[in-house]
C-alpha positions in Angstrom: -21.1 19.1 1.9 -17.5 19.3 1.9 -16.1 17.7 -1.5 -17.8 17.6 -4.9 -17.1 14.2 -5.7 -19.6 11.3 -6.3 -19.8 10.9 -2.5 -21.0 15.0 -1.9 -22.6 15.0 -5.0 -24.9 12.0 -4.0 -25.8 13.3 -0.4 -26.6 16.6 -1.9 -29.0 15.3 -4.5 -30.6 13.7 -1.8 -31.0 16.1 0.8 -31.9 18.7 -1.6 -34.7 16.7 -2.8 -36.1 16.3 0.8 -36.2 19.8 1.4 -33.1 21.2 3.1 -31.0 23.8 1.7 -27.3 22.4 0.8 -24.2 24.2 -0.2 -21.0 22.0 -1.4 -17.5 23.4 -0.8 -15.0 22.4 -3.7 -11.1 22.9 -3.4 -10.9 22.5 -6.9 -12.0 25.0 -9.8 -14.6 22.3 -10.8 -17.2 19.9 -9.1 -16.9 16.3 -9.6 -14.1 14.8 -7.8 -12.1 11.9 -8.8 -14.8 12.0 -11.8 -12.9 14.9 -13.8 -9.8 14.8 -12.0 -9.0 10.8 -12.2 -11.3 9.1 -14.1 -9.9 9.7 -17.7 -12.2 11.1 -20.7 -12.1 7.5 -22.8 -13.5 6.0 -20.1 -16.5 8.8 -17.9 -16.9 11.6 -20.8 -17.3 14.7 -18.5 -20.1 16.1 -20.4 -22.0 13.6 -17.9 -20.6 14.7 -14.7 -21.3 18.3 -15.8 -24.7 18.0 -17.1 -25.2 15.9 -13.8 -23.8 19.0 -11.9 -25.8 21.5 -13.4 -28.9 19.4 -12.4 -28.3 19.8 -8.9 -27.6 23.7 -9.0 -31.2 24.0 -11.0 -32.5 22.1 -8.1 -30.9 24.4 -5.8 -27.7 23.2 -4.9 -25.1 26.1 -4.0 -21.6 25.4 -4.9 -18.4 26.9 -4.0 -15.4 26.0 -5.5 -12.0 27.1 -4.8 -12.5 26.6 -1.1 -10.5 24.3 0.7 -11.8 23.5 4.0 -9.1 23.2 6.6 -7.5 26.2 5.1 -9.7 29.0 3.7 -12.0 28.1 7.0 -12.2 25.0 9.4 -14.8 22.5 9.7 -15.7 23.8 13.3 -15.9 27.2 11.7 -18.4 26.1 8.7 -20.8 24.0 11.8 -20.9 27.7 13.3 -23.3 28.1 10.3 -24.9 25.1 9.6 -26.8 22.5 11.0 -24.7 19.3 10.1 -21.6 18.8 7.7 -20.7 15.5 5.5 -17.5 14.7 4.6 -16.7 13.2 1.0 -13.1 14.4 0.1 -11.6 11.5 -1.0 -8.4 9.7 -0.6 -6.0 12.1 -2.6 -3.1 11.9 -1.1 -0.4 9.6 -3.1 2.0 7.2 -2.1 5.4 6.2 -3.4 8.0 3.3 -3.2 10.4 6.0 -1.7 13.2 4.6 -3.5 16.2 6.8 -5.1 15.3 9.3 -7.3 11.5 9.3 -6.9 12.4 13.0 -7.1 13.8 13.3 -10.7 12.1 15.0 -12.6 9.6 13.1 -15.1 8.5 10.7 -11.6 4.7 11.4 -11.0 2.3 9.9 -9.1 -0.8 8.7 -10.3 -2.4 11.8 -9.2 -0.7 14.6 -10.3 -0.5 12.6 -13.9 -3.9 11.8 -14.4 -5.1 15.6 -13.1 -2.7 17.9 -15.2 -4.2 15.2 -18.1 -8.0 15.4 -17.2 -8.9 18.0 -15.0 -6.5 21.1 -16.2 -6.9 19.5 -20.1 -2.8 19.5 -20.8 -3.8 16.9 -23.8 -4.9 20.4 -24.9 -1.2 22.6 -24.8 -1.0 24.7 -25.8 -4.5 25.5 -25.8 -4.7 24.9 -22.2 -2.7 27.0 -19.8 -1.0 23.4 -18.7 2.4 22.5 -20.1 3.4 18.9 -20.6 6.0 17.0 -21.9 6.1 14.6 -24.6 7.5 11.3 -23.2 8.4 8.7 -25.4 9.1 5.6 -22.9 7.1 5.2 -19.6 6.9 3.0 -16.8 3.6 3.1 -14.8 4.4 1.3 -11.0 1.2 0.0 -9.9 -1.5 -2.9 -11.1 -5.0 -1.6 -10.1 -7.9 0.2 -12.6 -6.3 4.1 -11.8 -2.6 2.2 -13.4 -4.6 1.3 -16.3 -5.4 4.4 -16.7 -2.4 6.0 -16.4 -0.8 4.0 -19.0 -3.8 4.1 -21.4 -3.6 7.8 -21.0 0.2 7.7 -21.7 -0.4 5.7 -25.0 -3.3 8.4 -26.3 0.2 11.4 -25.3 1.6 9.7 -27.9 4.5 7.2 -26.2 5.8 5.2 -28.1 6.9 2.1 -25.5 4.6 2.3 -22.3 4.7 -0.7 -20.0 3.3 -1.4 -16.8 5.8 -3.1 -14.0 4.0 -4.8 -11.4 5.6 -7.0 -8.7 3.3 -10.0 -8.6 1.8 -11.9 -11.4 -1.2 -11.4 -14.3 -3.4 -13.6 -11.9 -2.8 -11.3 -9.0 -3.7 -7.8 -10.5 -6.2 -5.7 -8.4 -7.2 -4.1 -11.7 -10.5 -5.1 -12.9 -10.1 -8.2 -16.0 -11.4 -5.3 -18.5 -9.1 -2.7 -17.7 -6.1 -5.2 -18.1 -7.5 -6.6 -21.5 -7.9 -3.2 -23.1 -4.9 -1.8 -21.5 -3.4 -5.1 -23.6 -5.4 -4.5 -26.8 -4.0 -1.1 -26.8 -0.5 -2.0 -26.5 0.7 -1.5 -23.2 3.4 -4.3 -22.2 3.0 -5.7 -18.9 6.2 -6.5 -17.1 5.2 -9.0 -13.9 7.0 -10.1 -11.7 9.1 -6.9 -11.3 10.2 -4.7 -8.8 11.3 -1.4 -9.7 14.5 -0.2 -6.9 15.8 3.0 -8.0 14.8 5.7 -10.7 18.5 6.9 -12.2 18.6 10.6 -13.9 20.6 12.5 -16.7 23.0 15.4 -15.6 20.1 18.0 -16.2 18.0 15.6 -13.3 15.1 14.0 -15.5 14.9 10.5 -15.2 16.5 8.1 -18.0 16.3 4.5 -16.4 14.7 2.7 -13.4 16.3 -0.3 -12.1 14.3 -3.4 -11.4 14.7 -6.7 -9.7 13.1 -9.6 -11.1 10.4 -11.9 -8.3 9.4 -14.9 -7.8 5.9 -16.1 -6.1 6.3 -17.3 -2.5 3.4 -18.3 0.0 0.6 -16.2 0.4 0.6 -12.8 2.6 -2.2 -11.6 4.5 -4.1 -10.8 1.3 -4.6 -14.6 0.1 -2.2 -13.2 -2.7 1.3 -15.4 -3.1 4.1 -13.2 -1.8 6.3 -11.7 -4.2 10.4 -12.7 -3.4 13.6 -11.1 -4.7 15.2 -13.2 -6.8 19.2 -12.4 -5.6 21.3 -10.8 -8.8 18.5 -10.3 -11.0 18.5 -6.8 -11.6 18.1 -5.3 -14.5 17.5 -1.2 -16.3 15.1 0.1 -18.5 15.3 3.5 -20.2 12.8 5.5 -19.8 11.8 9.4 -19.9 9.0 9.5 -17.8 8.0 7.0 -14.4 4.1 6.9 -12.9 3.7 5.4 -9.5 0.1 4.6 -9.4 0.5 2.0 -6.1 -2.2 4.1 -3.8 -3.6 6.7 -1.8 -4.8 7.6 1.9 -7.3 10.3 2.4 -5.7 13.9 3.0 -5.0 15.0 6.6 -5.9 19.0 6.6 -9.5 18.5 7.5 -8.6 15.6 10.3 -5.5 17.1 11.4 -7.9 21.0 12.1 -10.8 18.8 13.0 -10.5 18.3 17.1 -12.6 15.4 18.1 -12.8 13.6 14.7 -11.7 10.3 15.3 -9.3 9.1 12.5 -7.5 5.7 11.5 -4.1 4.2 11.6 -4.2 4.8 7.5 -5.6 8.6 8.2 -9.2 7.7 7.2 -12.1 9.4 8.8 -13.7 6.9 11.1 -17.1 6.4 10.2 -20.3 4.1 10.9 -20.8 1.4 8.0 -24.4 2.1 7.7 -25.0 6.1 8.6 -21.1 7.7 7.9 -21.8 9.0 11.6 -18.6 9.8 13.0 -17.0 10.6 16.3 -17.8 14.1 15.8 -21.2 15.9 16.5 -23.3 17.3 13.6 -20.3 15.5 11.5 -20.9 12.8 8.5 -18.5 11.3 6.5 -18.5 8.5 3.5 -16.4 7.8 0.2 -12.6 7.0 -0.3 -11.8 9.7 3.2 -13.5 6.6 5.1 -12.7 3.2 3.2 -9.5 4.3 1.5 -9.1 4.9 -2.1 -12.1 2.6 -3.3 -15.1 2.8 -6.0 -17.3 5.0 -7.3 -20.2 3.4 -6.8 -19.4 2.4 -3.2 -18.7 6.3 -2.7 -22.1 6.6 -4.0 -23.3 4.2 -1.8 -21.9 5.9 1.3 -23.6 9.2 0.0 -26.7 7.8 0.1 -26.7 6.0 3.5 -25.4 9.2 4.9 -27.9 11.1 3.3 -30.7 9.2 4.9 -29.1 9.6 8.4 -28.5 13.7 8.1 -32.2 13.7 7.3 -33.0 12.1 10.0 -31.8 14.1 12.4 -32.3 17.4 10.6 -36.1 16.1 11.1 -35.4 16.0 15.0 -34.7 19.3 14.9 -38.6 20.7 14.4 
């Protein structure tokens, strides 16, 4: 298995239970994935993704973290040893707006926010070896559940004014209806209907405002959503000390890009079947956000499993 996140985890559980001898290679320092790196604690405690860890490795799971396949050794390297390889690593690489001064510094992406917060504790400094500043006023860019997030977690650093801008309307937010309504109850203001155009910096190069333009709903895009419209001459600054971007994620390229003969998407996903995670490569499985894009957990999970069943299969043709 190659990621520890709820995709690996799940084929691993499986295939470990029928018998074969698994071994998951982690780039991070701990298992779990999205589920300790992205997922804050408020809402997945990661006592549970721990104690669900540790279950496997008493099963007989072997794990190796620190080992970033691609780099430290190539897939076609690892199938040297083994008698098939799944893929579960996720879609962790972020996108921005690339407008002016997405570079300040103070701009994050969802990512790097969310893991210096949950995975490498920085809630914690100085307890924790991770340094963070104290922002006052931040802007998350984005509408989905991992925005929510970002400004919930933002709100619990102590900020005092933390909003979420988000071109469209309320009716249009990808986020799921609970995540908006505690993100509300907790005080996050919502600006819709806002496009943010340039992040502006101080003379020492934080950021200190991002400049917006105000929208307007047009007909609907390929989505079935109503397509968001500048509205000429209505732009307008907010201060701020600290910018998210939490708009998305593809999966990363190192494993397709040192993979020869793994078929890969326009969006850089691993292409995969819907109902094995076969892929174009022999001996080769793959399932989770590196296929479908950044998606759900559960659906991650469900990948797992259906790949799980396959690799069995043919480990069985085998003897």
């Amino acid at each position: 298995m190659i990621g520890g996140g709820p995709a690996g985890l799940t084929v691993a559980g499986d295939l470990i239970k029928l018998g074969h001898e698994v071994t998951i290679y982690e780039a991070l320092h701990d298992m779990g994935g999205v589920l300790v790196y992205g997922i804050p604690e408020f809402r997945l405690p990661k006592e549970i993704v721990r104690r669900e860890v540790d279950y496997l490795k008493k099963l007989g799971v072997k794990i190796v973290v620190n080992f970033v396949v691609g780099k430290t050794r190539t897939l076609d390297a690892l199938l040297e040893e083994y008698d098939a390889a799944f893929v579960g690593t996720g879609a962790g690489l972020p996108w921005f707006m690339e407008i002016p001064g997405e570079n300040l510094n103070g701009v994050y992406s969802a990512n790097e926010y969310l893991t210096r917060m949950n995975l490498m504790k920085g809630f914690r400094y100085p307890l924790s070896s991770t340094p963070i500043k104290q922002h006052r006023c931040v802007v998350v860019i984005g509408g989905g559940n991992v925005a929510m997030d970002c400004a919930r977690t933002a709100l619990r650093l102590g900020a005092d004014d933390v909003r979420i801008v988000y071109r469209r309307s309320r009716q249009e937010l990808p986020a799921r209806l609970e995540e908006v309504e505690n993100a509300e109850e907790e005080g996050v203001v919502f600006n819709f209907l806002t496009l943010p155009t340039k992040c502006i910096g101080d003379e020492r190069g934080w950021v200190k405002e991002i400049e917006c333009l105000r929208m307007e709903l047009g007909e609907p895009d390929a989505s079935g959503r109503r397509r968001p419209v500048p509205v000429e001459g209505s732009e307008f600054i907010v201060a701020v000390d600290a910018v998210v971007c939490a708009i998305g994620n593809s999966p990363n390229p190192l494993i397709p890009t040192t993979t020869p003969g793994l078929d890969v998407g326009k969006k850089g996903n691993i292409v995969a079947d819907d109902a094995t995670g076969k892929t174009s490569k022999a001996r080769v499985w793959a399932g989770g956000d590196v296929v479908t894009g950044a998606a759900t957990v559960i659906l991650a999970m469900g990948a797992g499993r259906n790949a799980g069943r396959a690799i069995h299969e043919y480990l069985c043709s085998l003897s």
